[in-house]
Structures are given as C-alpha cells and as structure tokens.
N, C-alpha and C positions, 0 to 999 in steps of 0.2 A: 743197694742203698735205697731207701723210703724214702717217696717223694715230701719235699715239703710247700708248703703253703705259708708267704711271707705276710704278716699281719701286720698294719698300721693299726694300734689304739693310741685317740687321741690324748696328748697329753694337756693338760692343762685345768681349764674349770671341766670340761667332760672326762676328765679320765676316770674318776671316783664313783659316775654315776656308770660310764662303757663298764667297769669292771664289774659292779654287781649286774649289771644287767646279762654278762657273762654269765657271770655266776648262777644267774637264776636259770639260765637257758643249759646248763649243765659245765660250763669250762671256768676252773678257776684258773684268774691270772694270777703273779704274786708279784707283786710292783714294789719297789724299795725307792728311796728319791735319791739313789748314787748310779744306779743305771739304765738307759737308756734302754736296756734288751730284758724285759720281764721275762719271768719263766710263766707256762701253761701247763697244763696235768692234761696234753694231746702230743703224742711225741710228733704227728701230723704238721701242726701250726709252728711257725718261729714268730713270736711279736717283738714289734718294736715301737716305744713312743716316740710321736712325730707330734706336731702341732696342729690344731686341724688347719691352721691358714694355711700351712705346706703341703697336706693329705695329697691333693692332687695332682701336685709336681712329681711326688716319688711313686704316685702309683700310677701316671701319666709315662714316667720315664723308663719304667718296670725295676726300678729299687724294689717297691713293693708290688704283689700281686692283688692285694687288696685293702680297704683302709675305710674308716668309719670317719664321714667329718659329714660339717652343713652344706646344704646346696649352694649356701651362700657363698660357700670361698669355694668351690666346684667354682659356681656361674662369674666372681671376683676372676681367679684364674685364667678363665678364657682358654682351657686346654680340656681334649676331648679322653673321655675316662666314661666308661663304662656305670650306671646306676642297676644294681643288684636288688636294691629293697631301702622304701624309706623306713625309716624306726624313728616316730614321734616321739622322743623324750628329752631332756636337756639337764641341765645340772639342779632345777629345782623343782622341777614337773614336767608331767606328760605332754605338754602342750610344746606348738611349733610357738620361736620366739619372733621379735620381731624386729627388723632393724626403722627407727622412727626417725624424721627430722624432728626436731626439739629444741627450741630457743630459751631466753632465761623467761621465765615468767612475769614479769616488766617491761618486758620488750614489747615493743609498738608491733612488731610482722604478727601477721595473724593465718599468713596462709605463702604457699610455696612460690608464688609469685611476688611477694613482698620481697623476697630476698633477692631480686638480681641484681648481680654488680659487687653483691657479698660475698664473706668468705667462709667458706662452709669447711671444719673440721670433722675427720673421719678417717677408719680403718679402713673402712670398705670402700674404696676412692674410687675402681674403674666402676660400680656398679652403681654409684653416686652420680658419678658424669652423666650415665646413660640415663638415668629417673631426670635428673633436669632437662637433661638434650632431649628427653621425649615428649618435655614438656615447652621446650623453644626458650627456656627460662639462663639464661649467660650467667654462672654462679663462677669462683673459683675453690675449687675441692683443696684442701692440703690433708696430707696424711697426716693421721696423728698417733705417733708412737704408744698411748694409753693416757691412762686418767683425761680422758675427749670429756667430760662433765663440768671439768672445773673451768674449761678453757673460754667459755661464751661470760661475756660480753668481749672480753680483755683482747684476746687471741683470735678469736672466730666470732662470728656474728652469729652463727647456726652450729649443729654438729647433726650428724648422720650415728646411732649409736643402736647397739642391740640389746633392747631387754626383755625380762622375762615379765614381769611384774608392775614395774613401771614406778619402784620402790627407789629406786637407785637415782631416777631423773629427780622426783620429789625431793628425796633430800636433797639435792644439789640445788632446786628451787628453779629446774627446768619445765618448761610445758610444753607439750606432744601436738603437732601441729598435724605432721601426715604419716602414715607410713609406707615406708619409701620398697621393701623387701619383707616377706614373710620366708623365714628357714627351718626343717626339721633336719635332724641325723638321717645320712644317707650311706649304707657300706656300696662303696662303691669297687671298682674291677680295672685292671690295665686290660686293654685290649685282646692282647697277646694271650694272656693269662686265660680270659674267658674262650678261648680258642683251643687250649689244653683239657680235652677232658677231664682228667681229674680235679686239676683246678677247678675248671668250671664246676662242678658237680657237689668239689668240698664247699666251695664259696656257696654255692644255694642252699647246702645241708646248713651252713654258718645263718642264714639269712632266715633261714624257715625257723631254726631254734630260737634266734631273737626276735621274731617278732611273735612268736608263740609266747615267750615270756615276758614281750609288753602287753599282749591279749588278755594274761589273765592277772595283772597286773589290777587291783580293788575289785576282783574278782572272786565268789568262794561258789562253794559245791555243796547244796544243800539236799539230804537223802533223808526218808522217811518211812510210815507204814501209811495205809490209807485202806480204810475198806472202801469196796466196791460200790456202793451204795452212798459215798463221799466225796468219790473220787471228782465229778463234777465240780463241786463245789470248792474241793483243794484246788483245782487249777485256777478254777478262776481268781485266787489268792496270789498267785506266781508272776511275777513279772520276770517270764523265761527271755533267757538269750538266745537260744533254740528253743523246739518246743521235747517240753520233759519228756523223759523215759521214763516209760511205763514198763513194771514186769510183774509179771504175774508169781505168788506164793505159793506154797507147799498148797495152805492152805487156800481153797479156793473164792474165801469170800473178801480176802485182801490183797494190796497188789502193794508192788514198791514201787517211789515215785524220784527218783534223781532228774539233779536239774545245776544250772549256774545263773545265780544272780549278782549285783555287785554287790559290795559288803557293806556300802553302807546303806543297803535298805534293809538289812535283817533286822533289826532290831523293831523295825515294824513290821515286817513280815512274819516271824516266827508267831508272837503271838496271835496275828488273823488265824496260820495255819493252824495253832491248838484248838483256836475255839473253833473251825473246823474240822474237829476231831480226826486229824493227823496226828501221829504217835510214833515213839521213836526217832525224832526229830536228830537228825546230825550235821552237824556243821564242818568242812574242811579246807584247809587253804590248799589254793592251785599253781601250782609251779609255771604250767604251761598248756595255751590252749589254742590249738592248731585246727584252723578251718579248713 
C-alpha cells in the first residue's frame, strides 16, 4: 500500500487563493462546498479543509502531517509544529497582512496607551494580551466571534483585527492606531511527520513547488535576437532578476539573449530594447521560478 501524505488546505477566505496557487505549482485540488475531503490529481496527498485558526491543533496532534495556515494562529495556539516554508500570499495579494489595533475615528485614544482599563475586541485574544502585557498597558481582551468592526464604540472601545488593505476599517469609519502582529501563509509539519522520511521529503517537494509559483508570480520571460556588436547596449535596457543568458547563434555575429523581468515593466522595456536593435522579441508567461 502507498504511502500517503495528509494535507490541511485552509478553508475559508484562503482556501480559493491555497487552491490556485496549487494549481500554479502543478496539483489540482477539486473542492466542492458539501465536503470537507477534496479530491487532488497526486494519488500521494489525501486533503482536507481545516480552518486556519485550527491548522495547528491538527497538525500539532498528528490528524494531519501537514497544513498551510498564518503564523498568526501558529503563534495564537501556543503549540509546537514544525514551519516548512513561509509562502507570502493571502486572499487578495502577495503581501503579509496585518493584525492592527484600530478605534472609531472619533474617538479621543490616539495611541495604545490611551487604552488602559478598556475593552479591547478580538480573534486573536492570547496574542493581544501578550502585545499589551509587553507593553505594561492592563487592557481587558474579549474574543470576538466576527464582524469585530461594527463592535467599537458600543461593545469594545478598541478591536485587534486583520487586514489586507485597510479597506474594510474605513468603511466601518475605524482608524489604525498601531500594529499589534504582521502574518504571512506558512505550510507548516507535525513533528513526527518531519521525522518519516518520505514525509519529510514529500512535504519540502510540496514547499519548493509553492514558493516557485509565488517567485514567478508578475513575473514573464523575455527572449530575443541581439547582434554582437549590440549586445552591450541590450543589457543595459534589462532590468534582470538574474543576469541574462547569453547564447551564442548559428550565426556567429548574433547571440540570443533570455532573461526574467516582472511584467509590468514590459511595456517600457520592449520598446528601449527595439530601438536598441534587438529583434525577435518574445514574450512568455512563468508558471514557476525556482532559485
């Protein structure tokens, strides 16, 4: 019988972005919203959606061998799990989010010391105490089940809350005082697990493939002709992410020039490299770019 390898993708606002970014990295999931156990095109993997606030309990307890969630509820948990590879991405961009204190925008407090004695709403409770405790600042934290935005003034005087954009405080007519945790996506490992060979080895083949596919992620691959006598001057047009390969032609007074730039400086770059009499100009998208 073939070993398997038990997968946490998170389910929730990350599961739609965990799944393409699978995708990119070569494994399609195929997620339905009636079951908990997706199917994957690796007879190797078995997945299952978890939340990420629970990732680390089940891949702590060895339910799972490994699981994709934020450090934030990793370092919330307070339980010891294995970190494999961070993967900066989240449900509406590349970027790590942030968890902020944030009061109504009316409000008198202007800084995290204004608040002692208040009552601070939040998901992220044990990781709230500690940001105040380290500041000697006596707050009281209450968990808050969701929608934490609407609750300040009435309900809380403060909240502790995560965003991307900082889109979401605005409408609700909050304003951003400190931020209290920075979190990116982290596949993380049970212990055990990283202890079994194969595990271990499938788990860093999983980790090497995603973050290859967040690498090249507004990322393209631009390939050309260049004579010899040009060549100079082509590069110094290139804004390489290494430095280009250079290959030499049939012909010996032209050379061919590949390279990766991100994609949105092509549209000024192509035309420097014309009028630098580069020729043959191609453009391609990158699935995955592995340092």
């Amino acid at each position: 019988m073939s070993q398997k390898l038990r997968l946490g993708i998170p389910k929730g606002s990350l599961q739609d972005a965990t799944i393409a970014l699978f995708e990119r990295a070569g494994w399609r999931i195929f997620a339905n919203g009636r079951s908990y156990f997706p199917g994957i095109d690796d007879p190797e993997i078995e997945c299952m959606l978890i939340r990420a606030q629970e990732m680390a309990r089940y891949v702590n307890h060895g339910a799972l061998d490994a699981g994709l969630t934020g450090n934030d509820w990793v370092t919330e948990s307070g339980l010891a799990v294995e970190t494999i590879a961070s993967l900066t991405y989240s449900k509406q961009s590349r970027q790590k989010v942030h968890w902020v204190l944030a009061v109504p925008e009316d409000s008198p407090y202007q800084r995290a010391e204004d608040l002692a004695g208040k009552i601070i709403a939040t998901e992220l409770v044990e990781a709230t105490r500690k940001y105040f405790a380290g500041k000697n600042i006596s707050v009281q934290v209450d968990f808050s089940w969701g929608a934490t935005e609407v609750k300040p003034p009435v309900l809380a005087d403060a909240i502790v809350e995560v965003t991307e954009t900082g889109s979401s405080l605005r409408a609700n007519r909050l304003r951003i005082l400190e931020t209290v945790l920075e979190s990116e996506t982290q596949l993380i490992a049970n212990t055990q697990a990283c202890l079994d060979p194969w595990k271990k080895q499938k788990i860093e083949n999983i980790a090497l493939m995603l973050q290859g596919a967040i690498a090249a992620q507004g990322q393209v691959g631009l390939m050309m002709n260049v004579r010899a006598s040009d060549l100079h001057t082509v590069l110094g047009v290139l804004p390489a992410l290494n430095s280009p390969t250079v290959s030499t032609l049939s012909d010996s007074d032209w050379v061919a020039v590949n390279t990766i730039l991100e994609e949105r400086t092509v549209r000024d770059v192509i035309p420097r490299l014309k009028a630098a009499n580069a020729t043959g100009i191609v453009e391609y998208p990158l699935n995955k770019i592995v340092f």
